[in-house]
KEKE-3310 file (N, C-alpha, C; in steps of 0.2 Angstrom, whole numbers, plus 5000, padded with zeros to 4 digits):
npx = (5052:5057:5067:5060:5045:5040:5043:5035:5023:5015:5012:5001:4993:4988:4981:4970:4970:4963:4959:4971:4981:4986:5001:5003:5013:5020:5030:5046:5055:5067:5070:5058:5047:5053:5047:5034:5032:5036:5022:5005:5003:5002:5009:5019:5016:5025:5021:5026:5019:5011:5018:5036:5046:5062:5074:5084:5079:5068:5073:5080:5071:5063:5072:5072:5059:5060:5069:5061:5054:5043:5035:5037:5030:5026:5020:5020:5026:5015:5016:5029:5036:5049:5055:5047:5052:5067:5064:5059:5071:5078:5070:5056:5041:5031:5021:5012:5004:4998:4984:4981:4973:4968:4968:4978:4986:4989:4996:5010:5013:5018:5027:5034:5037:5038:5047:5052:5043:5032:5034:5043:5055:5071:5089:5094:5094:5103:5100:5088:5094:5102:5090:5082:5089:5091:5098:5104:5099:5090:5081:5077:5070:5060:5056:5043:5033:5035:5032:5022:5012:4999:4987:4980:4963:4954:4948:4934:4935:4945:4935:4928:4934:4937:4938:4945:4958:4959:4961:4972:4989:5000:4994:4993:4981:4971:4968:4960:4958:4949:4947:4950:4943:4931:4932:4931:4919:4909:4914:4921:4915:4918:4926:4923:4928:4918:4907:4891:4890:4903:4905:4897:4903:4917:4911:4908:4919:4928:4920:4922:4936:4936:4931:4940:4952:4960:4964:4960:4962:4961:4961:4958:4953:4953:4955:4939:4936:4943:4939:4924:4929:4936:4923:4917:4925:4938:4954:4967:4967:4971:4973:4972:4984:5000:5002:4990:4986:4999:4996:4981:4988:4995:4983:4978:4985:4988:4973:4971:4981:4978:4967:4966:4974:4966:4956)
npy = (5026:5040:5046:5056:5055:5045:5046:5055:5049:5051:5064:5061:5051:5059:5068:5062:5055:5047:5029:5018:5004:4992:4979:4966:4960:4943:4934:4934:4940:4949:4949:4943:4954:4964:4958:4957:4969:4976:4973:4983:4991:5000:5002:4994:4983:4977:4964:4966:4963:4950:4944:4938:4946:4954:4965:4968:4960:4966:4980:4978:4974:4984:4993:4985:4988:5001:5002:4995:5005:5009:5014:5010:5001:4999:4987:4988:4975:4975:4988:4991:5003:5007:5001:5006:5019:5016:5007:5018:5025:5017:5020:5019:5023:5025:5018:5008:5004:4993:4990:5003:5010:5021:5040:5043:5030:5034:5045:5041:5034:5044:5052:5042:5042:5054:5068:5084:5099:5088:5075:5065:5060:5049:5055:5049:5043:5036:5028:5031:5044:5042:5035:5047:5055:5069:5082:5081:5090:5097:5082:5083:5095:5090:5078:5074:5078:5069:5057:5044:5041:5029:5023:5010:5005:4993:4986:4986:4997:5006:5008:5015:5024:5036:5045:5053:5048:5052:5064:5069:5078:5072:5061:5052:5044:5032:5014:5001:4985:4971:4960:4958:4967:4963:4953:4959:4963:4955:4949:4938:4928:4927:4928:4936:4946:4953:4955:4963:4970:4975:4981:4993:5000:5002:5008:5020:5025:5030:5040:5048:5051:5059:5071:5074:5078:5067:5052:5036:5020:5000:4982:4970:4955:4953:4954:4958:4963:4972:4979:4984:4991:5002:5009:5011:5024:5021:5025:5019:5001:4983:4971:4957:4945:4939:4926:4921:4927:4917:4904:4904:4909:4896:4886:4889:4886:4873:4868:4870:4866:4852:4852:4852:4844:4831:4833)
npz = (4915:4923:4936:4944:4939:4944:4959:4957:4963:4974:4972:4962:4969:4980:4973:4966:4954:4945:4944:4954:4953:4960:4960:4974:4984:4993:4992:4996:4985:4975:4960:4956:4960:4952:4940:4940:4939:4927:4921:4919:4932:4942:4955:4965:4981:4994:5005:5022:5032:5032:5022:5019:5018:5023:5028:5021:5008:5005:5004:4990:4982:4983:4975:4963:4959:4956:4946:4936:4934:4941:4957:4973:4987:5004:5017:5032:5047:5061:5070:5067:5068:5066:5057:5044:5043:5039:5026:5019:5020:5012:4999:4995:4991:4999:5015:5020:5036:5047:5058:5065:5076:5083:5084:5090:5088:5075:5075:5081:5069:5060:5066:5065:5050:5042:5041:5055:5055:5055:5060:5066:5060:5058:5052:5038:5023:5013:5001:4995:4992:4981:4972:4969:4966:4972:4981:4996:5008:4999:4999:5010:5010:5003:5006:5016:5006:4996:4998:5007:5018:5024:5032:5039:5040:5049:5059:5070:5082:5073:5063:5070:5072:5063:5057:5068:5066:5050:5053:5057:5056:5043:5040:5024:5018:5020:5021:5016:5024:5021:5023:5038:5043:5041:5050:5063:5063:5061:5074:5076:5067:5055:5039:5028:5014:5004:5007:5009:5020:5024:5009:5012:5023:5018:5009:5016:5022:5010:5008:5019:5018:5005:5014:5022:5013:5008:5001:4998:4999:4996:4998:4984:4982:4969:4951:4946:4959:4961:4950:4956:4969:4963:4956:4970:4970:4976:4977:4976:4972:4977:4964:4967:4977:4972:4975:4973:4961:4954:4956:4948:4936:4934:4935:4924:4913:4913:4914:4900:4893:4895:4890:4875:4873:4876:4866)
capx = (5050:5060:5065:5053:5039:5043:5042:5027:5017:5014:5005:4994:4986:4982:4974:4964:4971:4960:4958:4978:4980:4993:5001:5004:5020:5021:5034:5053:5061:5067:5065:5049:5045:5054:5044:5026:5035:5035:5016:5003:5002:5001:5017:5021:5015:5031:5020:5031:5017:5010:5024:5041:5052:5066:5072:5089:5075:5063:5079:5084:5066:5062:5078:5073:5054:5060:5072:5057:5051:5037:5036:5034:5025:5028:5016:5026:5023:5010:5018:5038:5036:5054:5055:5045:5060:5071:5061:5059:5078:5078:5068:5049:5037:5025:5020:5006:5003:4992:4979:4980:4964:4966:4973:4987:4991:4992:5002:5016:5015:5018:5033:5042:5039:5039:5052:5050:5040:5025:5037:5052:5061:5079:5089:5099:5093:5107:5098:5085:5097:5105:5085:5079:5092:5089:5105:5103:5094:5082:5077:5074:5062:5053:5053:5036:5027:5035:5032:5015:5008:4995:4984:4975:4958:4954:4946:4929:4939:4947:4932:4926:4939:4942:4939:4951:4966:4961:4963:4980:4992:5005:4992:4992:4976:4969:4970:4955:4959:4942:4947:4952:4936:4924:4932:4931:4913:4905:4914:4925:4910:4917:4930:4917:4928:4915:4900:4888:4894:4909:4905:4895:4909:4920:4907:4907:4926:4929:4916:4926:4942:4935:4927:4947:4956:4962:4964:4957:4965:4960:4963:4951:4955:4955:4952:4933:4932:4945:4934:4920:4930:4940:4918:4918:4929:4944:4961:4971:4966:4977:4968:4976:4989:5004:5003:4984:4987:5004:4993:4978:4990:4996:4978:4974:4990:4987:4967:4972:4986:4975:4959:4969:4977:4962:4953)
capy = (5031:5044:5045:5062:5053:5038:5051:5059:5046:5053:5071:5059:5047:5062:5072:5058:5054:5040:5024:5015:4997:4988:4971:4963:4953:4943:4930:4939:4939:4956:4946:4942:4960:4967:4956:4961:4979:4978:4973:4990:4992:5005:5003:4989:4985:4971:4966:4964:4960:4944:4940:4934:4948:4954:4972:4968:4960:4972:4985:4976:4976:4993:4995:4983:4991:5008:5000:4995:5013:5008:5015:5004:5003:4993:4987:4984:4972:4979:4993:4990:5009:5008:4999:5011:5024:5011:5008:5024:5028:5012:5022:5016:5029:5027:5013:5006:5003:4990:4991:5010:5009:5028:5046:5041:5027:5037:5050:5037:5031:5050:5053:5037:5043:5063:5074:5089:5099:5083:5069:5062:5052:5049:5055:5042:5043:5035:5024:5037:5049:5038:5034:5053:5061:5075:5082:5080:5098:5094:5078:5085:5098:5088:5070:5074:5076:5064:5050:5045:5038:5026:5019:5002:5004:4985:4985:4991:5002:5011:5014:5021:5031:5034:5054:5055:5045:5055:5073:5069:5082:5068:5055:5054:5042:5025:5008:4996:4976:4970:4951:4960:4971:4956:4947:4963:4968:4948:4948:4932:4922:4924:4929:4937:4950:4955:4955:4969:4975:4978:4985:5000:5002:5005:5016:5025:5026:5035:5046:5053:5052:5065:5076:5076:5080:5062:5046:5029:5015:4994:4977:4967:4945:4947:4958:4959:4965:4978:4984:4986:4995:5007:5012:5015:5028:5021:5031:5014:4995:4977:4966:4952:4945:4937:4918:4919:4926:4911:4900:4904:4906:4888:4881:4890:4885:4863:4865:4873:4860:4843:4853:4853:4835:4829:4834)
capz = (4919:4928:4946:4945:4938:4952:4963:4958:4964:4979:4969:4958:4973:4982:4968:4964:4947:4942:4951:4952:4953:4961:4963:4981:4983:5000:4991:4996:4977:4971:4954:4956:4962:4945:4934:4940:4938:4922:4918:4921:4937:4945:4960:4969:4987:4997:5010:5028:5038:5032:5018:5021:5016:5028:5026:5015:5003:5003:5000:4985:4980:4980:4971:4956:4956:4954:4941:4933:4932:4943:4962:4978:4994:5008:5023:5040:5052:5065:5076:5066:5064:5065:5049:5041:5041:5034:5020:5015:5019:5004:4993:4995:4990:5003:5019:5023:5043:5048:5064:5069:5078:5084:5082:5094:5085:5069:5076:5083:5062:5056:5067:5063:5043:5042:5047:5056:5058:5057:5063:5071:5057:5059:5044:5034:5017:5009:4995:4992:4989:4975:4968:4970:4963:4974:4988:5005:5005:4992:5000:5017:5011:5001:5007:5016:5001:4990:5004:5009:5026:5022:5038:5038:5045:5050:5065:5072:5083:5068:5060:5073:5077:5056:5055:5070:5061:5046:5053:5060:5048:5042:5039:5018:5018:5022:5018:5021:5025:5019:5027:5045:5045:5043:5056:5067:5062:5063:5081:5073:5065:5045:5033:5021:5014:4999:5012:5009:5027:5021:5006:5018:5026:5011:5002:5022:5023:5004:5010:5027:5018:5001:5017:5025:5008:5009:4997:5001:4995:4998:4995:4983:4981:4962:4947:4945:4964:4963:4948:4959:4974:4961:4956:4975:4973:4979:4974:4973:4974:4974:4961:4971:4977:4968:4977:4971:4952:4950:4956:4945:4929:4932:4933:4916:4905:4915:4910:4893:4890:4894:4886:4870:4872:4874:4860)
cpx = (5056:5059:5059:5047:5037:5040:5034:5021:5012:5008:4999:4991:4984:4979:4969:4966:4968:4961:4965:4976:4985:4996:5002:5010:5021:5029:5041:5059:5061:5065:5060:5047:5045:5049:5036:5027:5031:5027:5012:5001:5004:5009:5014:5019:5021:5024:5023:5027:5014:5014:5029:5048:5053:5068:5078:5084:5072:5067:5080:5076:5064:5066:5077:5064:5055:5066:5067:5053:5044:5040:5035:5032:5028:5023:5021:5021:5019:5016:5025:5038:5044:5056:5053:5048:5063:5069:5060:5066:5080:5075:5060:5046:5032:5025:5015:5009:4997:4988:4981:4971:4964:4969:4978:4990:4992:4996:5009:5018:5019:5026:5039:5041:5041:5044:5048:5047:5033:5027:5043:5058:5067:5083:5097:5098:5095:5104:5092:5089:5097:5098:5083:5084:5094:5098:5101:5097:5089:5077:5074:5068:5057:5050:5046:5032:5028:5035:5024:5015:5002:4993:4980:4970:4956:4951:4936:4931:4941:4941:4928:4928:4940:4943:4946:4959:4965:4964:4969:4984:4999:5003:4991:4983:4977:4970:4965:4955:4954:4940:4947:4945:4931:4926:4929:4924:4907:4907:4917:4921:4912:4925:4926:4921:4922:4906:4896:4888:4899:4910:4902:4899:4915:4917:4908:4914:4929:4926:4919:4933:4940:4932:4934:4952:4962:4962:4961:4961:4963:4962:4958:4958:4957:4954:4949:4934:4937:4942:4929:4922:4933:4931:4917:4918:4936:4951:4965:4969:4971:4972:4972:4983:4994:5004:4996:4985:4993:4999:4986:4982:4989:4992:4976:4978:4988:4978:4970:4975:4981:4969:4960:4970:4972:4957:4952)
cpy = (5034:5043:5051:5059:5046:5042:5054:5057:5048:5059:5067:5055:5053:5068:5069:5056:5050:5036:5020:5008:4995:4979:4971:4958:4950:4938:4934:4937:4945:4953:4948:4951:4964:4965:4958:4970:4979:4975:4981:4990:4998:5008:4994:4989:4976:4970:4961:4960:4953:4939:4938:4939:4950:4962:4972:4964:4962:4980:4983:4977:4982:4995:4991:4986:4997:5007:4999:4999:5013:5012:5009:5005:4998:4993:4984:4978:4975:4982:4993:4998:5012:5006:5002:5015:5021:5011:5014:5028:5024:5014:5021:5024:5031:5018:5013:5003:5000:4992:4998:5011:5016:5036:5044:5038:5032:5043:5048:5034:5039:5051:5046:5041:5051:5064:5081:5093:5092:5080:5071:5058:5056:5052:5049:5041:5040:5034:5029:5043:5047:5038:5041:5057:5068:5075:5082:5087:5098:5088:5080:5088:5097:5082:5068:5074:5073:5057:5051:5038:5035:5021:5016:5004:4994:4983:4989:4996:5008:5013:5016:5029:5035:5043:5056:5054:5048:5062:5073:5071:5075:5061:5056:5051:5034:5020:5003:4988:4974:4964:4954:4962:4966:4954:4950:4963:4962:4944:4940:4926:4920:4928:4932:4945:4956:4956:4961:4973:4980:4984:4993:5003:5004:5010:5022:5029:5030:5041:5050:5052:5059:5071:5077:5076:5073:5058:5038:5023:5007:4988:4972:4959:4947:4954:4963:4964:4973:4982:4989:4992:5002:5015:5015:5022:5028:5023:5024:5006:4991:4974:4959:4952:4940:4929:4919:4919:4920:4908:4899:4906:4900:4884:4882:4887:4876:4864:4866:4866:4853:4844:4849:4847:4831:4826:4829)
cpz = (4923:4935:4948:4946:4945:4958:4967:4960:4971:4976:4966:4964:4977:4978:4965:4956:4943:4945:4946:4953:4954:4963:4971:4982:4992:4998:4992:4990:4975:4964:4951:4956:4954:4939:4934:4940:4931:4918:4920:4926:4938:4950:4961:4978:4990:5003:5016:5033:5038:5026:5021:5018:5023:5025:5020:5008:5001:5000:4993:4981:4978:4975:4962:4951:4953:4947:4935:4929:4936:4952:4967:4984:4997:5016:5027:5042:5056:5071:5073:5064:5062:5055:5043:5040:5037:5026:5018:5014:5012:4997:4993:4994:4997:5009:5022:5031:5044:5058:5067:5068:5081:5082:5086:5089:5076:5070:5078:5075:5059:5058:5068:5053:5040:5047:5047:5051:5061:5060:5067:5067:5055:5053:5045:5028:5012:5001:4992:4990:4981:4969:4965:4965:4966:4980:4992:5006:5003:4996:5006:5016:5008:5002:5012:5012:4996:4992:5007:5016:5024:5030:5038:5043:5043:5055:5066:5076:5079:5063:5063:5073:5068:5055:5063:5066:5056:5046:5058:5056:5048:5037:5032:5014:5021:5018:5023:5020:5025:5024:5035:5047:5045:5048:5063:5066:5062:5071:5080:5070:5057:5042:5027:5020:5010:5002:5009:5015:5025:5016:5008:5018:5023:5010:5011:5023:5018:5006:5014:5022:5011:5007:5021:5020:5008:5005:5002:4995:4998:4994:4991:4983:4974:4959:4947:4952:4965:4958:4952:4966:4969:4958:4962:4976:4976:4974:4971:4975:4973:4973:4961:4972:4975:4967:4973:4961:4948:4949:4951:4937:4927:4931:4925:4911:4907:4911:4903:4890:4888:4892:4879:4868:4871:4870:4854)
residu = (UNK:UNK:UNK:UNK:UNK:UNK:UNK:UNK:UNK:UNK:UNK:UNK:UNK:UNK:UNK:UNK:UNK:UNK:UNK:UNK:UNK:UNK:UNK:UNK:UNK:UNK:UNK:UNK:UNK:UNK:UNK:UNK:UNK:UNK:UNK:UNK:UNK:UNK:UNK:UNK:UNK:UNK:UNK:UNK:UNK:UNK:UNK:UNK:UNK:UNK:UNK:UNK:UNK:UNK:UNK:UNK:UNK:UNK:UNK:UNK:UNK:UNK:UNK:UNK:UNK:UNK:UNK:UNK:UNK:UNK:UNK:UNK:UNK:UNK:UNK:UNK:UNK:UNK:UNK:UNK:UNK:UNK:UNK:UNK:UNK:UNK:UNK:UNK:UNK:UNK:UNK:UNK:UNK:UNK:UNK:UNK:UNK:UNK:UNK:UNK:UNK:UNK:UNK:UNK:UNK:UNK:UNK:UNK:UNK:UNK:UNK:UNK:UNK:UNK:UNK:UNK:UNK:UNK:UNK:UNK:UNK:UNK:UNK:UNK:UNK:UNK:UNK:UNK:UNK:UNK:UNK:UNK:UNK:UNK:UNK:UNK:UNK:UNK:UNK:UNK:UNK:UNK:UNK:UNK:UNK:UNK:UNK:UNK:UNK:UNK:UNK:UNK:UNK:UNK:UNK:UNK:UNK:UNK:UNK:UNK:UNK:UNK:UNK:UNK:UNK:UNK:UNK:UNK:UNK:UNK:UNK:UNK:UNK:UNK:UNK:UNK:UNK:UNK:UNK:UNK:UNK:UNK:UNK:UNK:UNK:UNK:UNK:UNK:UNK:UNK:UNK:UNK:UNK:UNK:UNK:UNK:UNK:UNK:UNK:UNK:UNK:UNK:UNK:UNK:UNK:UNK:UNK:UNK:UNK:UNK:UNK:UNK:UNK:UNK:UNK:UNK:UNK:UNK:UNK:UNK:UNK:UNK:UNK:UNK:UNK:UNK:UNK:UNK:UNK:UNK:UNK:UNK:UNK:UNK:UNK:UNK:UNK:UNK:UNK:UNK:UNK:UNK:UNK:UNK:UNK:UNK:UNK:UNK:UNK:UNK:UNK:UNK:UNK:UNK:UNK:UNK:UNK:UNK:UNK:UNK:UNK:UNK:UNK)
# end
């Protein structure tokens, strides 16, 4: 794939292009990163806030996904909106931001990622120049729409607040923590992300986000459930995360093996 089509990832999740799919990587291995490149996924998401990358791994990563031909995402830590610049001066298509519980808070996400007029961010672009192809000039007046702003609703707060965070001009769409929101919406009594609560609250969140010309994006545990969230309606799902898929290869090649010996 082209740094264009790389690029383009930004016009296809918000035209709605079909429902994407993407991996989750919290383990910090460019490697690793490249190798789940190359299966069909959709992009790649690093994730900063609960993974273990740092920002020269998560650089070097973006760097081996977009090698790959694939795009990559990255969720910050809670509030490192600095960080979010970074990574996108490293090349990231787009960054997810966890807990923006209001329109403030998704306004202080926009102006660390959008340049004027929507934002504040700093210019430095180097390694995105190098991926993009584009001069200095070219990036400038299009790195707002070839970069997306992606805000974690995960709170009861935030969905409350969810049509304000959505009608803020920068925000490109949502991103729903299914595990977070249970915890927030049971008052700390469970971990039930696949609850029928939840699901509500999904199917209620897709809905404000096609009535604010916006995308919806979440996270399933596995496969099956990112099926049922992509029927939802959701723009782009992760059909787990990386430690869970190793770890469910290795039990199927040890049952397979001592099925087999067995025998």
């Amino acid at each position: 794939m082209s740094a264009a089509e790389i690029d383009g990832f930004a016009d296809r999740i918000r035209e709605h292009r079909g429902g994407m799919i993407s991996a989750w990587i919290g383990i910090p291995d460019a490697t690793l990163a490249n190798h789940l490149a190359q299966e069909s996924f959709d992009t790649i998401v690093l994730d900063m806030q609960h993974g273990m990358w740092d920002m020269p791994s998560a650089a070097n990563a973006v760097a081996q996904v977009r090698l790959a031909g694939k795009p990559a995402l990255a969720r910050i830590p809670v509030g490192d909106f600095a960080s979010a610049s970074r990574l996108l001066d490293a090349g990231a298509s787009g960054i997810i931001a966890p807990m923006i519980n209001s329109a403030e808070d998704a306004q202080a996400f926009v102006k660390a990622t959008k340049y004027p007029p929507l934002g504040e961010r700093s210019w430095g672009p180097s390694l995105a120049l190098n991926h993009t192809g584009l001069s200095a000039d070219d990036y400038l007046k299009n790195a707002n729409a070839l970069t997306v702003a992606i805000a974690m609703i995960e709170t009861r707060a935030a969905l409350e607040a969810i049509d304000g965070i959505l009608g803020v001009t920068g925000i490109d769409g949502i991103f729903i923590g299914p595990s977070d929101l249970s915890i927030a919406l049971s008052n700390g009594d469970q971990v039930a992300p696949n609850a029928a609560e939840i699901d509500s609250a999904m199917q209620h969140a897709v809905s404000r986000c096609r009535a604010h010309g916006k995308f919806a994006c979440a996270f399933a545990g596995d496969g099956e459930r990112a099926g049922e969230l992509l029927k939802f309606g959701f723009d782009l799902v992760i059909a787990g995360a990386e430690t869970a898929q190793l770890r469910s290869g290795a039990r199927r090649a040890i049952n397979a093996a001592r099925r087999i010996a067995s025998a």
